[in-house]
N, C-alpha and C positions, 0 to 999 in steps of 0.2 A: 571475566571478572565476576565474583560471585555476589550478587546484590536481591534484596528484599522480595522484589517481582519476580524475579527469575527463580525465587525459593519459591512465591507462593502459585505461580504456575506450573512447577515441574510440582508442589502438594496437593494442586487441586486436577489437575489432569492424570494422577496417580492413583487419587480418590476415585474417578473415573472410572480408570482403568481395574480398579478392582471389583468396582461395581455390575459394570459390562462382564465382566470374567466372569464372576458369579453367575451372572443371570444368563449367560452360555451355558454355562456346566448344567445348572439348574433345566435350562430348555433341551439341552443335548440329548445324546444315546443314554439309556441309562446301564449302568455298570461299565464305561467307557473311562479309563483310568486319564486322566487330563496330567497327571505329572506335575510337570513347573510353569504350566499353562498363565496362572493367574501370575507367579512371581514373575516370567519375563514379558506379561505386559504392564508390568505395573514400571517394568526398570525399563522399558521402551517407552511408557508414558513420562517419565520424570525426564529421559533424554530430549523428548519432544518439547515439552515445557520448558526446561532451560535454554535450548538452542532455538527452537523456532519463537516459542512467546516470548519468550525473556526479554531478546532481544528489541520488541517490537512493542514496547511501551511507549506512555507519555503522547502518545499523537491523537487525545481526546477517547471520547466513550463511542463514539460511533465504531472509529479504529480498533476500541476494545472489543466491541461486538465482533466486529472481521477478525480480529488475533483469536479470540478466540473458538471460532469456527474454523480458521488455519488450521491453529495448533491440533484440532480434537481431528480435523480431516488427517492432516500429516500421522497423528498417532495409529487411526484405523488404518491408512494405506501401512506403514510400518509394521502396523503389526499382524495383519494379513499378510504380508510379505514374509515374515521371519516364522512367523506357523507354517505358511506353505513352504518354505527350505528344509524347516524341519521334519514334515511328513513328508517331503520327496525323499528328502535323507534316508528316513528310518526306510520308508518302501524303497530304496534302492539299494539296502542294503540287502535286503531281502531279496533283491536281482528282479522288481519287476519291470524293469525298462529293458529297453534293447541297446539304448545307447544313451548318450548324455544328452544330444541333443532333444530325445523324445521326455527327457528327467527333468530339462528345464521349462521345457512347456507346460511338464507336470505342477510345477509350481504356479505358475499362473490358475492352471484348472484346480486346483485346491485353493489358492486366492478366492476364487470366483463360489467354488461351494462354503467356506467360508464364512463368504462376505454374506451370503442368502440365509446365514444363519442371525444375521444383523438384520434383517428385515421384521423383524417382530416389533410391534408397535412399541412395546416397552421398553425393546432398548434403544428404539430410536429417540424417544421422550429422551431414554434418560443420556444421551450424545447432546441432544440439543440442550438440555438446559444445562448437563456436565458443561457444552462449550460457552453458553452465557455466563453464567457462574464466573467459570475460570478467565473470562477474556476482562469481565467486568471485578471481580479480584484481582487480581494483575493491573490492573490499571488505577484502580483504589492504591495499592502496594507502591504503585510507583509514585502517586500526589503526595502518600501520607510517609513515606521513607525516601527522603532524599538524599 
């Protein structure tokens, strides 16, 4: 059911997510065409925020602090997940595997390179206070809209 927090956590984990995206693209290969890179994390962030924070209001500011670290974890596991489908995809179309089973492991090993692109101080700042923010808006959203 669509309610106040649940809007301003999929808005503020969205905000995030395009923030993070940026600052990828920005650290990445240069001349390396990124595509719909930032649009589907930003639509895998607003999923995350409605179904995981949303639901996890009202249970005080401490709890906001944990929802909000939940939801910001749940978004980077997701969204490392749905990049590395996508570039096993596109390199499998290309036939670089042998089989399927060696194409899904591939997804994990592009998880992993990934995720070591998230290792840069600054986007780790900006996860953590992205998931303060978000967990402690959400939780404002939910005292002041009832």
């Amino acid at each position: 059911m669509p309610s106040a927090p649940r809007l301003v956590a999929a808005l503020c984990l969205a905000v995030v997510a395009f923030l993070v995206s940026s600052m990828i693209i920005n650290n990445g290969e240069e001349g390396k065409d990124y595509g719909w890179f930032t649009y589907v994390n930003i639509l895998i962030a607003v999923v995350c925020g409605w179904k995981v924070m949303g639901k996890r209001v009202g249970r005080g500011w401490t709890a906001a602090v944990n929802n909000g670290l939940t939801g910001m974890a749940s978004l980077v596991f997701w969204a490392l997940f749905v990049q590395g489908c996508y570039e096993m995809f596109r390199l499998a179309m290309r036939h670089r595997y042998d089989g399927p089973f060696e194409a899904v492991l591939a997804i994990f090993k592009i998880g992993v390179d990934y995720g070591r692109l998230l290792l840069a101080p600054e986007i780790l700042w900006t996860l953590a206070i992205g998931a303060l923010i978000a967990g402690l808006a959400t939780e404002e959203a939910s005292r002041r809209w009832r």
